[in-house]
C-alpha positions, 0 to 999 in steps of 0.5 A, a space after each residue: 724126968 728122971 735119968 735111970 741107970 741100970 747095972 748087973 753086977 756092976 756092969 751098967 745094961 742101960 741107960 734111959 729117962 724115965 717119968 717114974 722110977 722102978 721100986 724093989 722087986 718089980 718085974 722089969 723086961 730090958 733088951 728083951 732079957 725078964 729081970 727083977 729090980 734088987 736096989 734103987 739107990 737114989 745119987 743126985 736129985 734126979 739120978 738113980 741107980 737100979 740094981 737088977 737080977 735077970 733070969 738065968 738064959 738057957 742055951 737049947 744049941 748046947 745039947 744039939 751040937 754035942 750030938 752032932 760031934 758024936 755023929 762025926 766021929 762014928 
């Protein structure tokens, strides 16, 4: 077992014991956010660091509630 830790942008995501470890450019699904691993850097014998990029989340609502402002003002 090995002792994972995630991080975007130095922010740590997740902490997990895994039996494999991730390798670079793996497609990888955590707290429901689609990412991809960047870097695994490798601390102690059964520590390790993964770097992960996730997909940039786009707010729908946004758009809607600008609409809605527009209504009240009429």
């Amino acid at each position: 077992m090995y002792a994972i830790h995630f991080f975007e942008n130095k922010v740590k995501v997740l902490n997990q014991a895994l039996r494999s470890i991730p390798s670079v450019d793996e497609d990888i699904k955590i707290k429901g956010r689609k990412g991809k691993v960047i870097n695994v850097e490798q601390i102690e014998e059964t520590l390790f660091h993964v770097y992960v990029e996730f997909e940039k989340l786009v707010d729908k609502n946004k758009a809607a509630t600008k609409e809605l402002g527009r209504k009240k003002k009429r």
